[in-house]
C-alpha positions as CSV (number, residue, x, y, z in Angstrom):
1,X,-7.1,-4.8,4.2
2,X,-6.0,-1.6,5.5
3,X,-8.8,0.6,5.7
4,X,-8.5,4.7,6.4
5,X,-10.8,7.0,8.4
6,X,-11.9,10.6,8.2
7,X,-14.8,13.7,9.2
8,X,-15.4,16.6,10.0
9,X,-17.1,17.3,13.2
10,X,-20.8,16.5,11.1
11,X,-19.5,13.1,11.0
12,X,-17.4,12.4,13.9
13,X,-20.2,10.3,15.4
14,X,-20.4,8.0,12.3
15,X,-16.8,7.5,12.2
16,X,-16.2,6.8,15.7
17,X,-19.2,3.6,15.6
18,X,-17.5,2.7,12.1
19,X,-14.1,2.7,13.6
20,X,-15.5,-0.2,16.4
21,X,-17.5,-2.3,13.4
22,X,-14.5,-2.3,11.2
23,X,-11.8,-3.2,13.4
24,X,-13.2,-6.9,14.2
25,X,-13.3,-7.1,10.2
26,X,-10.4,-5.7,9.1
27,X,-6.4,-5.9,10.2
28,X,-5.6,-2.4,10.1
29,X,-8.1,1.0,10.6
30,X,-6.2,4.2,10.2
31,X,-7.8,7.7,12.3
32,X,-7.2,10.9,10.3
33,X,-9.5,12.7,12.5
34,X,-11.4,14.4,13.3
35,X,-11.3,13.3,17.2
36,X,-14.3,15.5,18.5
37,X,-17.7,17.3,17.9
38,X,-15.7,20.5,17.8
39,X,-16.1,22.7,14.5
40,X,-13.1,22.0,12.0
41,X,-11.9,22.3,8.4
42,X,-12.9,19.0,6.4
43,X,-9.8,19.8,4.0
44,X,-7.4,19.2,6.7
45,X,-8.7,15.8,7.5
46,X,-9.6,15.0,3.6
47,X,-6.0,15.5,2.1
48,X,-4.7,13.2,5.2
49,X,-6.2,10.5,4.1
50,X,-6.0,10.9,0.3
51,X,-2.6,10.8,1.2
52,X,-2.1,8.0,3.1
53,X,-3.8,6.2,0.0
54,X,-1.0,8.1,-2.3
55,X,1.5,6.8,-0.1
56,X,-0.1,3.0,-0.3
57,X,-0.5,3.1,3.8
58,X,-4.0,2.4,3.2
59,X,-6.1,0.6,0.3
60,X,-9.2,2.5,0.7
61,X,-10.6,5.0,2.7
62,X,-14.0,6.5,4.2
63,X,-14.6,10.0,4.5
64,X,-17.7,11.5,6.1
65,X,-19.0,15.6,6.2
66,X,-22.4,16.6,6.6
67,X,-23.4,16.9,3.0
68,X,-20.6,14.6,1.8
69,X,-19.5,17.6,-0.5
70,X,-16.7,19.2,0.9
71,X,-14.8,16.8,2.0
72,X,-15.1,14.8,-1.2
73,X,-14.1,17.3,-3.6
74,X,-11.0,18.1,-1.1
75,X,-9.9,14.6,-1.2
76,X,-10.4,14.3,-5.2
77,X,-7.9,17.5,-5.9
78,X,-5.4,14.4,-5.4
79,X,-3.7,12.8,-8.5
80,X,-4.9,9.1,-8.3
81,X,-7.7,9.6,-5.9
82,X,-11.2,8.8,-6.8
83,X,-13.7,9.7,-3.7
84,X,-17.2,9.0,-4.7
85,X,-20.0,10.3,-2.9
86,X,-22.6,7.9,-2.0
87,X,-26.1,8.0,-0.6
88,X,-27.2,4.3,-1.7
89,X,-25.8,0.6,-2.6
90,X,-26.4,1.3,-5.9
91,X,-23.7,3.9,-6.5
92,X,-21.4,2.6,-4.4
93,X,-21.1,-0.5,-6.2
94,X,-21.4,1.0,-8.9
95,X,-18.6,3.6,-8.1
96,X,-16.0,0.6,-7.4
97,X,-17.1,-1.5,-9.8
98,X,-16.8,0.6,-12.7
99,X,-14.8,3.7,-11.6
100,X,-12.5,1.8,-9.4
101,X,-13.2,4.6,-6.5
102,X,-10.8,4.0,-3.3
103,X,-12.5,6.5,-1.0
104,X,-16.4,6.6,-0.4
105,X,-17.9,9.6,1.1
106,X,-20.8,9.0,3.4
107,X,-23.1,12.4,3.7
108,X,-23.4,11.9,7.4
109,X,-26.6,14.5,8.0
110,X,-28.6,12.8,5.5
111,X,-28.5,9.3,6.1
112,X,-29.8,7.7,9.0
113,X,-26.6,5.1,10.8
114,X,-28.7,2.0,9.5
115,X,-28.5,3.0,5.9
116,X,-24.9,4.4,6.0
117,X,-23.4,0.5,7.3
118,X,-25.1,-0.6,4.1
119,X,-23.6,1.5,1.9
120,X,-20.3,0.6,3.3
121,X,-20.5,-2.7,3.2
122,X,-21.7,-2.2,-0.5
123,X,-18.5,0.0,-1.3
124,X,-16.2,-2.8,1.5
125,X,-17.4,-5.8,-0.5
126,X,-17.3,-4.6,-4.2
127,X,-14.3,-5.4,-6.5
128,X,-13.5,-3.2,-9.7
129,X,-14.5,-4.7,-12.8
130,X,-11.7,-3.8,-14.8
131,X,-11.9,-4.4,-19.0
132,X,-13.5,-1.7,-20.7
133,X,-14.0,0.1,-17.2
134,X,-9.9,0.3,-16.6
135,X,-9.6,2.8,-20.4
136,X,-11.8,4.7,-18.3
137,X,-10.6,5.5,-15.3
138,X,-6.9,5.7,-16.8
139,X,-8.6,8.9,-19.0
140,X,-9.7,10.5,-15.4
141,X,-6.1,11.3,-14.4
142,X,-4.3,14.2,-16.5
């Protein structure tokens, strides 16, 4: 699985320790930045990687800003890309299995490291559900 990373400076940290867990699990981590604690736009890092998931270079992608917010709605302005911010297993099994999400935003200043590799491996290891499900998540692009 080819997997795509992204931040803003609020979640550099994060994605730099996910980067090193998820490349003895998976054959392919992509880096859309950011690459330091340095204050930048999370738009410019969001629409990379929604685009390298338009563009089928990656399957799914993980995004992380402070709140989450930002950066999430950035990457969802993106025909065909369904970013779902999570803060719990729940909803992010919940947001692949029923809404067939293929980014998961991780609000980086509210979770503690611990809780955020849960909620990735919930998001990593959940498949959509499909049936009645697929109707609706054909109805969210317009």
């Amino acid at each position: 699985m080819k997997i795509g990373l992204a931040c803003d400076h609020a979640g550099f940290e994060y994605k730099e320790k996910l980067k090193e867990l998820l490349s003895s699990k998976y054959n392919e981590i992509n880096d859309y930045g950011c690459y330091s604690l340095e204050s930048v736009d999370y738009p410019d890092f969001a629409h990379k990687l929604a685009e390298s998931i338009e563009k089928n270079e990656n399957e799914l992608g993980i995004q992380f800003c402070g709140t989450g917010n930002g950066i999430n709605m950035s990457a969802n302005k993106h025909q065909g890309i369904r970013a779902a911010l999570c803060w719990n297993t729940h909803i992010a099994e919940q947001a692949r299995l029923h809404n067939n999400a293929n980014i998961l935003t991780i609000p980086a200043r509210s979770l503690k490291w611990e809780e955020a590799v849960v909620i990735i491996d919930a998001f990593l290891s959940t498949d959509f559900e499909g049936g009645r499900h697929e109707r609706r998540v054909n109805k969210i692009s317009i």
